[in-house]
N, C-alpha and C positions, 0 to 999 in steps of 0.2 A: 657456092656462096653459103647456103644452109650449114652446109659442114662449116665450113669456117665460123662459125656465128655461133654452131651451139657445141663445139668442140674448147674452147674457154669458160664458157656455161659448165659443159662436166668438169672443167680440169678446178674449179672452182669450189665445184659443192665437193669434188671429194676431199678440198684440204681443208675445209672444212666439218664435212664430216670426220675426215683419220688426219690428213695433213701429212702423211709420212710415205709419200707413194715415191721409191727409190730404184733409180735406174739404173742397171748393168749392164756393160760389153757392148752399149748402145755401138760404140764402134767396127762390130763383128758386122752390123746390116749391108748387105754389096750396096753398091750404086746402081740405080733405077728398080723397079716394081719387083715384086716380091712376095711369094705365098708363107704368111707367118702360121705356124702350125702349131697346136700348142696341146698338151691334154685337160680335161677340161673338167675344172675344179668348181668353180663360183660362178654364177648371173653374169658378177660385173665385171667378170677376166676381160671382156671383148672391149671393153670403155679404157680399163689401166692398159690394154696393149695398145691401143690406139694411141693414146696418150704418152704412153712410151716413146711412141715409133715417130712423133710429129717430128716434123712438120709432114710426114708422109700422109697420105688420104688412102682411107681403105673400104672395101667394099665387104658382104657377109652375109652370108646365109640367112634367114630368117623365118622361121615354121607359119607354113601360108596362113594359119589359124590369127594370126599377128594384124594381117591385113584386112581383115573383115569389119574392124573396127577402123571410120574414116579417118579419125583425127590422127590414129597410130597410124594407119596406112602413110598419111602424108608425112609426117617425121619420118618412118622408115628409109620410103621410096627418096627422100631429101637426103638422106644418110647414108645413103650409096647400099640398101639393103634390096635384096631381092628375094622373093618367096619359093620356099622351096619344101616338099611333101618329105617328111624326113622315115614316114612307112612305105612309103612308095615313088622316091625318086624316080622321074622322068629328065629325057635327056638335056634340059635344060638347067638341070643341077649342073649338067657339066660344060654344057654351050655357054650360059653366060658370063661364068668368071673367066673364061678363056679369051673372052671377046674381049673383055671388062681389062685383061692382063695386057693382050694386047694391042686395042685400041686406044690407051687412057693411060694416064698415069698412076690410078688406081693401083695399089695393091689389095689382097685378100685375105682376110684372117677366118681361120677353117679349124677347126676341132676336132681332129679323125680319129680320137678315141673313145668318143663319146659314145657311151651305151646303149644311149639313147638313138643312134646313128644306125640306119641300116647298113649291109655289110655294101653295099655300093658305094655310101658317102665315106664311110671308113677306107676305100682305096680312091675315095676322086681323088685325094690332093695329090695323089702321083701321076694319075692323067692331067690333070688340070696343071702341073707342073711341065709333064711330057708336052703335051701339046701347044701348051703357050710359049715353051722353051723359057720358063722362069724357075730362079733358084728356089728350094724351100728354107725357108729360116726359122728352125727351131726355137721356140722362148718356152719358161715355165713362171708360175706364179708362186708364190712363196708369204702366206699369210692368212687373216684372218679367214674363214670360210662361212659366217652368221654374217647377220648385218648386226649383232649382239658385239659380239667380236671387232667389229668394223667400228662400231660407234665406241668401244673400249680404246679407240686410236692405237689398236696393235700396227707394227711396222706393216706397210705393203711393198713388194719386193719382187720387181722384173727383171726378169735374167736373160740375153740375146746369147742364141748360141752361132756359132759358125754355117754359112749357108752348103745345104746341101745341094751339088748340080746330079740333075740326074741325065747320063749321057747319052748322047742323040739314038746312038744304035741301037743302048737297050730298050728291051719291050717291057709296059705296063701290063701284066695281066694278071691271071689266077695266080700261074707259076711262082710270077716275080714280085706281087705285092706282099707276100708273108715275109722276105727278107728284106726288103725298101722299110716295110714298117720296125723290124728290127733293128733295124739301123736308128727310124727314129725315136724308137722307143730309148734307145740306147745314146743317144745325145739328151733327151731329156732328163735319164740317168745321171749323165754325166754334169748337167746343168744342174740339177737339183743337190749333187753332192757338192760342187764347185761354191754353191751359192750359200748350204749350209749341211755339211755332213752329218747334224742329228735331225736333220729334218727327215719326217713320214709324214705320206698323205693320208689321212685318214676321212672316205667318204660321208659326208654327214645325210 
């Protein structure tokens, strides 16, 4: 219910703040749950994919530092967020979005390029995909990266790529996560030129 309640709340102040939040290939998402994977540009990527993705409801990682404050805590834990040690993942980075996949109709939105990400969380989303038995769904973002930029009402701009299945027989591990991520590095490629061929990300 929470989600429902402050998910028009966000979709609100951001057309307000830019107004120009524009959706792509929304029709590539399969039917039912789904780990949306994405690289990871800006704060408020996780808000415009959400937003994107509605009417879907998603769940997300969140650096346990987050929760020690009550007020935040209670929004989070309302938000379908769960806390997670992003120097030192324990196995509940990967138990509960698995659960979350398959118990709920939750999906997951996960960032496994993030630098910031130790090299565990950089290969969950291919266990977490392996074991829940869910597609990944590649998106990229495409826009302002300041809230300078953001309050400029530059365009914002969601791109849905095609879902990737990963199949039953193959193995998640050392070996096979360098070319799963290859793969997705390379839909993201393919979405970022698809969406605007002079685009480059340039980290700020």
């Amino acid at each position: 219910m929470f989600y429902k309640i402050i998910r028009p709340i966000a979709r609100f102040i951001v057309w307000v703040l830019n107004g120009h939040l524009h959706v792509h290939h929304k029709d590539r998402i399969p039917k039912g749950n789904y780990i949306l994977v994405a690289p990871h540009r800006t704060w408020w990527e996780p808000i415009l994919f959400a937003l994107a993705a509605s009417p879907m409801e998603f769940m997300f990682m969140a650096k346990k530092e987050l929760f020690k404050n009550p007020v935040l805590r209670f929004i989070l834990v309302h938000a379908h967020a769960f806390s997670v040690d992003r120097d030192n993942p324990g196995p509940s980075a990967i138990k509960i979005p698995v659960k979350g996949l398959r118990k709920s109709d939750l999906s997951l939105i996960i960032f496994p390029s993030g630098t910031r990400h130790s090299e565990e969380l950089k290969s969950g989303a291919f266990v977490i995909a392996k074991m829940a038995n869910k597609p990944l769904v590649p998106v990229v973002y495409q826009g302002p990266l300041t809230f300078k930029g953001l309050l400029k009402r530059q365009p914002l701009e969601v791109c849905f790529g095609d879902p990737i299945y990963i199949p039953r027989k193959e193995k998640v591990n050392k070996e096979t996560t360098p070319a799963l991520y290859h793969q997705l590095e390379e839909a993201w490629d393919k979405l970022d030129k698809e969406q605007n061929p002079s685009f480059h990300y340039i980290a700020k």
